[in-house]
C-alpha positions as CSV (number, residue, x, y, z in Angstrom):
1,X,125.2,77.4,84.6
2,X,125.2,77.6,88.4
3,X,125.6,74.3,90.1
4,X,123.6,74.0,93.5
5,X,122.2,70.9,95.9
6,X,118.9,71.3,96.9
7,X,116.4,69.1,98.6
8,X,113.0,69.6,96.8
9,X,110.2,66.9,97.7
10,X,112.7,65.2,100.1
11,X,115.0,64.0,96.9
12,X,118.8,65.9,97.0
13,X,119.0,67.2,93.7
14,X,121.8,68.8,91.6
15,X,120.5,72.1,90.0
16,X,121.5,73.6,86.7
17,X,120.1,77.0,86.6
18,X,120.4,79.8,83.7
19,X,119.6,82.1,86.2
20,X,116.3,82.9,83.5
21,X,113.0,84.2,85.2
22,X,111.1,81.8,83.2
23,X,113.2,78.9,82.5
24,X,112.4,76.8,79.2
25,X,112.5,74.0,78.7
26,X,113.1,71.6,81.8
27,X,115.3,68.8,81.7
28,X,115.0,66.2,84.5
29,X,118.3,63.6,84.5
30,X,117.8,60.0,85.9
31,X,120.7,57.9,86.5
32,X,121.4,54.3,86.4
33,X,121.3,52.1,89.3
34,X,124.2,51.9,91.6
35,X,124.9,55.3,90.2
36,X,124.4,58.7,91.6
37,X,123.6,62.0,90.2
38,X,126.8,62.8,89.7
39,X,126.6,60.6,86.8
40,X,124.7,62.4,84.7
41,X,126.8,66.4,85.4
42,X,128.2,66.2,81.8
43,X,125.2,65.3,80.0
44,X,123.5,68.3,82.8
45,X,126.4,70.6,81.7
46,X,126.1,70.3,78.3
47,X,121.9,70.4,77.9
48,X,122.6,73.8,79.5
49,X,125.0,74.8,76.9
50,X,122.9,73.9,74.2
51,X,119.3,75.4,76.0
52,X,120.7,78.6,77.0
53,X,117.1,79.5,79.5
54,X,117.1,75.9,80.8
55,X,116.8,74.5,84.5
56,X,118.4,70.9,84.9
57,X,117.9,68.8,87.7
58,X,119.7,65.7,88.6
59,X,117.8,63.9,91.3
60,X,119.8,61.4,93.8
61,X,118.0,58.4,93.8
62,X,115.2,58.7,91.3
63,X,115.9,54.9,89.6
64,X,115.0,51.3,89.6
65,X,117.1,48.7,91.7
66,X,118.2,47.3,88.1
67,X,117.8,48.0,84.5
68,X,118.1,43.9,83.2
69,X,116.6,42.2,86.2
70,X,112.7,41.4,87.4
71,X,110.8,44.3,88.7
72,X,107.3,43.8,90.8
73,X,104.4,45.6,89.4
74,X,104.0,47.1,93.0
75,X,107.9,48.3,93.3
76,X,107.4,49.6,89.6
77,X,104.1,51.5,90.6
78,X,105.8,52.8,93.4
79,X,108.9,54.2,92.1
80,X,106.9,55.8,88.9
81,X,104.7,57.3,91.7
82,X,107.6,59.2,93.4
83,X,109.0,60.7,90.3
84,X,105.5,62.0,89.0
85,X,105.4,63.5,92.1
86,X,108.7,65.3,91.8
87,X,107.7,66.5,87.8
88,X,104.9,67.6,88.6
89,X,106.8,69.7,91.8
90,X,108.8,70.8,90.0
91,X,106.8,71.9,87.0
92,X,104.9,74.0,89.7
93,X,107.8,75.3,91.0
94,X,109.2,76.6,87.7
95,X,106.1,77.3,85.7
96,X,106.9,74.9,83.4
97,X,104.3,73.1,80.9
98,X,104.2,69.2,80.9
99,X,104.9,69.8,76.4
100,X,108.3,71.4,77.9
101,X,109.8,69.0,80.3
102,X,112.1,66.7,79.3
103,X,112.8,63.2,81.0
104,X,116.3,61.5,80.2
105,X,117.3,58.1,82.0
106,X,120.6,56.0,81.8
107,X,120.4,52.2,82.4
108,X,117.4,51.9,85.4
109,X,116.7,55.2,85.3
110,X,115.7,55.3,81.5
111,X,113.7,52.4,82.2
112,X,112.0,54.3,84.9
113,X,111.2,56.9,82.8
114,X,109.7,55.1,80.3
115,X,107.8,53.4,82.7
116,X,106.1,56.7,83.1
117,X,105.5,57.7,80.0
118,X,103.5,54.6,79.8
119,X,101.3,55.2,83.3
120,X,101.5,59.2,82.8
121,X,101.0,59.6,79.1
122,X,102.0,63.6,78.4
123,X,103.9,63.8,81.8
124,X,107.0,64.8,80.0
125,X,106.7,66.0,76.7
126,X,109.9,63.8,75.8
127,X,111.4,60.8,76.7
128,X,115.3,59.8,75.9
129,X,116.3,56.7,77.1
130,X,120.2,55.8,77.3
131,X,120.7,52.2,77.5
132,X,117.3,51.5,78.9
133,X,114.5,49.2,78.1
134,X,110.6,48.8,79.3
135,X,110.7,47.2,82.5
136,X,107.1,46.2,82.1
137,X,105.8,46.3,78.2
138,X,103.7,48.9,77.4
139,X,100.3,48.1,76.3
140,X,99.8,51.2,74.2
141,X,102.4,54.4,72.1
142,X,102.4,57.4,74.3
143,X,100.4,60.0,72.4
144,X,101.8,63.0,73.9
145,X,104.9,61.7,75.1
146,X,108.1,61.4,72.5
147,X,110.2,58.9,73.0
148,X,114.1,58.8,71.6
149,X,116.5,56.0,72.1
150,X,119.7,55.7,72.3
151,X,122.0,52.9,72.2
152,X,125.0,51.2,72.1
153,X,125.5,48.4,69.7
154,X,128.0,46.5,72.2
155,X,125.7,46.9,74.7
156,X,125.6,44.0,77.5
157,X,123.5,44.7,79.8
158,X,120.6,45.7,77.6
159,X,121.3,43.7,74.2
160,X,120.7,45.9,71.5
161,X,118.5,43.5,69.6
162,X,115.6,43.8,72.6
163,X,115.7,47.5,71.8
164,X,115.4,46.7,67.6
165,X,112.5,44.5,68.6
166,X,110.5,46.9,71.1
167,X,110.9,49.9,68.9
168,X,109.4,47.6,66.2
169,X,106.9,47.2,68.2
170,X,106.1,50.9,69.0
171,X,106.2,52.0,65.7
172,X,103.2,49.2,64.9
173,X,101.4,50.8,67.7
174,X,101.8,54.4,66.0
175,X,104.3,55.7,68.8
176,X,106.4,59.1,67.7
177,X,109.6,57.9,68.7
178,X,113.4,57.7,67.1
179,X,116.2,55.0,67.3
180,X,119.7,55.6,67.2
181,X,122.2,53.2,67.6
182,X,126.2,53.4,68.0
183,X,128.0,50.7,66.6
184,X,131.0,50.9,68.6
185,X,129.9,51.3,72.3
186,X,128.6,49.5,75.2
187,X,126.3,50.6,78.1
188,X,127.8,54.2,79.0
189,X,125.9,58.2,78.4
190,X,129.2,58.2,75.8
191,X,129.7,61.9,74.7
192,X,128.2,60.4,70.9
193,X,125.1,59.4,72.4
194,X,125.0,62.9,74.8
195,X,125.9,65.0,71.3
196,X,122.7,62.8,69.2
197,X,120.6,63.7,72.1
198,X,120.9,67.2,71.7
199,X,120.7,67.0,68.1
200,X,117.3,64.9,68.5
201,X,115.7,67.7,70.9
202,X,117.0,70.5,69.0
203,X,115.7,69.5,65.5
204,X,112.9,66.8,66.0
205,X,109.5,68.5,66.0
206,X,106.8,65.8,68.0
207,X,104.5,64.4,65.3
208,X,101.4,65.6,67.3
209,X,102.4,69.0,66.4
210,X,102.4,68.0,62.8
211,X,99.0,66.3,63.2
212,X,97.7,69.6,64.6
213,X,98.4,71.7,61.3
């Protein structure tokens, strides 16, 4: 993969190219607040291992202030604003289908992610979240949107029982989404969780496309 900073939509973004004339799928990294996109290089470096014609792009900046405090509904409108604008950029700028883009967030930034796949249902065609959690609940599953979560059982910033409780939830409102939870870890993108991933977007086909049969 060929690592270059770039400056798309005003954001400074690392780029993880295959070099492929029609790159497939498109992964979008978010990272956590207080972070940078540095951050997320391994996880980058090793979707573009696995996806062999994949782009990866690591925005700078891209997150909410905090992934466990209070967020206004305006700041939260705001900031899912900016990153639907930079998909949809970028899905233009690669040719890429919404079905084949690929949103993953640590901490803030999976909460921001999941934050628009609740005010952009179909957006991205997946979701994984790393640590996160709704910053404002839901009022309805995602029907073209599939949403994986990842977790560490230690976790202290984002208890692991909240996440227990709001997958319950989504599974009562029909959502096609998976839980997986580490028993030893805390609130890091450990290489477990990074190796699950993979193994969730490599082998997990979206339930829509089993209701379509």
């Amino acid at each position: 993969m060929t690592t270059l900073p770039t400056n798309p939509c005003a954001v400074e973004t690392i780029e993880l190219l295959s070099g492929a004339e029609s790159p497939r799928p498109l992964f979008v990294l978010l990272h956590d607040a207080g972070g940078t996109a540095l951050d997320m290089l391994e996880l980058g470096n090793r979707l573009g291992d696995a996806f062999a014609q994949a782009a990866v792009l690591i925005p700078e900046g891209l997150s909410l202030p905090s992934v466990d405090a209070p967020v206004s509904a305006e700041a939260l409108a705001q900031a899912v604003g900016a990153l639907a604008d930079y998909l949809r950029a970028q899905q233009q700028r690669f040719n890429v289908l919404q079905s084949d883009t690929a949103l993953l967030g640590l901490g803030a930034g999976a909460s921001l992610a999941l934050a628009l796949s609740d005010a952009h249902d179909g957006l991205a065609g997946r979701v994984l979240s790393f640590g996160g959690c709704y910053a404002a609940w839901p009022a309805r599953a995602p029907a073209l949107t599939t949403l994986h979560f990842l977790h560490g059982n230690q976790d202290a910033v984002v208890p692991v029982a909240r996440i227990r409780h709001d997958f319950a939830h989504l599974m009562e409102l029909g959502a096609d989404a998976t839980l997986d939870v580490a028993s030893t870890l805390a609130h890091a993108l450990h290489p477990a969780l990074m190796d699950q991933a993979i193994t969730r977007l490599q082998t997990c086909v979206p339930l829509r496309f089993w209701k379509a049969l």
